[in-house]
C-alpha angles and dihedrals in degrees: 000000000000123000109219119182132173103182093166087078102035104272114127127192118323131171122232127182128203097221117079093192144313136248107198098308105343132105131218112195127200094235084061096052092044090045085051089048096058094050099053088056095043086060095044089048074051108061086034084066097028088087097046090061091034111250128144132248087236096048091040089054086054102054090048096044090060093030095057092051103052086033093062091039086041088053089043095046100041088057101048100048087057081056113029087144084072105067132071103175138032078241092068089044099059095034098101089155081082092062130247114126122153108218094201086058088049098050091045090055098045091046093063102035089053086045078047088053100042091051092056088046098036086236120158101259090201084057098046089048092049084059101045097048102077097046087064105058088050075057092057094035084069110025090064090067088058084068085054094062097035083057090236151119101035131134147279107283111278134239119246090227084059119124089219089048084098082067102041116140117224113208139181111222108035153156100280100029136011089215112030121074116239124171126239139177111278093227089154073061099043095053093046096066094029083072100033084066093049087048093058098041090045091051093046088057098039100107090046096066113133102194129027108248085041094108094047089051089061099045090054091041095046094044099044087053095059099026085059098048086038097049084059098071091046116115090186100057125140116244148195115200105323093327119109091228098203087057099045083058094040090062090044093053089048095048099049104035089050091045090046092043102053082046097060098042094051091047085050087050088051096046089043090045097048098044082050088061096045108051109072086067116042102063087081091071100068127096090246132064116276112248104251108209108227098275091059128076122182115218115203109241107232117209132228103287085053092249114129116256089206084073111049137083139181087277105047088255143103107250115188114178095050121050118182137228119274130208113231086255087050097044079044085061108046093057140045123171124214115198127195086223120076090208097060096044089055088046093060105035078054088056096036084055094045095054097039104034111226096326096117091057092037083057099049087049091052093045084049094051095052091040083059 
């Protein structure tokens, strides 16, 4: 049994014990049921995007079917390798009702088994871990309930000249006695709704997105960046050396997938830029008439012996199954397209100009001299 208070906020001493209930001999815990929880929604957020990048519910199935388990073995091992002191008996090691996954082990496992996965579909693996990203943090969302009622993974005490000594969380037992309350920072708190509030930006952006792979960059980068301020206050980290390991890689994640992120966006603005200012005038070089929008009209150039060249072809004659090709002066000559607004028209005479050279005023002189 574990004693939890807040009584910043009004809530006094409660009791909260970590088995929800037993069957026999065996234990259900409440960190396994929460864990449980969260998967069973990650996988339903899953299948709701799995249509949006194109990815089949069998082939969806698949992916979490083999995710959840390494992730699960990646979380557990990952822990345990970084404390190994800690455990006496292959028994301990695999007892992961007690508590002790390392999301970071988790997410690294399931990365590679969904690229894994991908590889053997031929699946996008940006789209599948736009997909997945999300899911995750309503994994972490969750999970991070299952420490509450472990009674775990919470902060240094806190000062009562704090601003966050409003929030302190008073537990029994605890770091410093097993029978007097002390008060300590709810980071299992801080980093649930840390990424309840990422959840909700990244989702409202979802269908934004300029690039795959786009989603899964801001969760990193959203993640990295709290877990890294919130790893700080732990008094339970793992460390190497005297490296909080979970921080170091929290700054890392942040570093590169914001890095990665602001590329990538940039690169998107560019492609998107370039194909705007291109577009009002290549439609001219197809082998069929440009759509003209209902305040155009296109109007046929006629050449200088007053026939239409619309109309003409190599033999004399009017040929409509097979267009040919046409040079860029030639393609300058079918068409030309009249706007209502004066602005538009001198855009795109300034771009018409720009891409053929003088051509357009060259050809005018030449019409008025043989009107004349």
């Amino acid at each position: 049994m574990v004693t939890i208070s807040f009584p910043g906020i009004g809530i006094d001493n409660f009791m909260v014990n970590k088995v929800a209930f037993s069957i026999g001999n065996l234990e259900v815990r409440w960190y396994g049921i929460i864990i449980t929880l969260g998967i069973i929604l990650a996988v339903a957020y899953c299948a709701y995007r799995a249509k949006q990048e194109q990815i089949s519910v069998d082939d969806l199935l698949d992916m979490a079917i083999f995710t959840i388990i390494f992730a699960i073995i990646g979380a557990r091992l990952y822990y345990v390798l970084t404390s190994l002191s800690e455990y006496d008996s292959f028994y301990e090691v695999i007892a992961i009702w007690e508590g002790g996954l390392a999301i970071y082990g988790g997410i690294i496992a399931g990365a590679i088994t969904i690229y894994v996965v991908c590889r053997i579909k031929k699946i996008s693996f940006a789209k599948a871990f736009d997909m997945v990203a999300p899911a995750v943090m309503i994994g972490q969302i969750l999970g991070r309930w299952g420490n509450f009622f472990n009674g775990e993974a919470y902060g240094r005490e806190i000062a009562e000249n704090s601003i966050f000594y409003f929030i302190r969380m008073g537990l029994i037992p605890n770091i410093e006695s097993a029978s007097k309350m002390h008060y300590f920072h709810p980071t299992f708190l801080y980093e649930s709704l840390w990424n309840l509030v990422g959840f909700i930006i990244i989702n409202a952006l979802y269908k934004k997105k300029k690039f795959d792979g786009q989603i899964c960059l801001m969760y990193i980068s959203w993640y990295g960046f709290g877990r890294m301020l919130i790893e700080g206050l732990r008094t339970d980290s793992l460390y190497v050396g005297a490296f909080r390991i979970s921080q170091v890689i929290g700054f890392l994640c942040f570093v590169v997938g914001s890095v990665l992120l602001i590329y990538n966006l940039v690169k998107a603005r560019r492609t998107t830029l370039t194909s705007f200012d291109y577009a009002p005038v290549y439609p001219n070089f197809s082998h069929t008439a440009p759509k003209v929008s209902s305040d155009e009209t296109v109007s046929p150039i006629s050449d200088g012996d007053g026939e239409n060249t619309q109309s003409k072809s190599d033999g004399g004659e009017t040929d409509g199954d097979e267009k040919e090709e046409e040079t860029n002066e030639e393609a300058f000559k079918r068409y030309r397209i009249i706007r209502s607004s004066d602005d538009k028209n001198e855009e795109i005479d300034e771009k018409l100009k720009n891409l053929f050279g003088t051509e357009e005023e060259d050809n005018d002189g030449n019409n008025d001299g043989d009107n004349n």
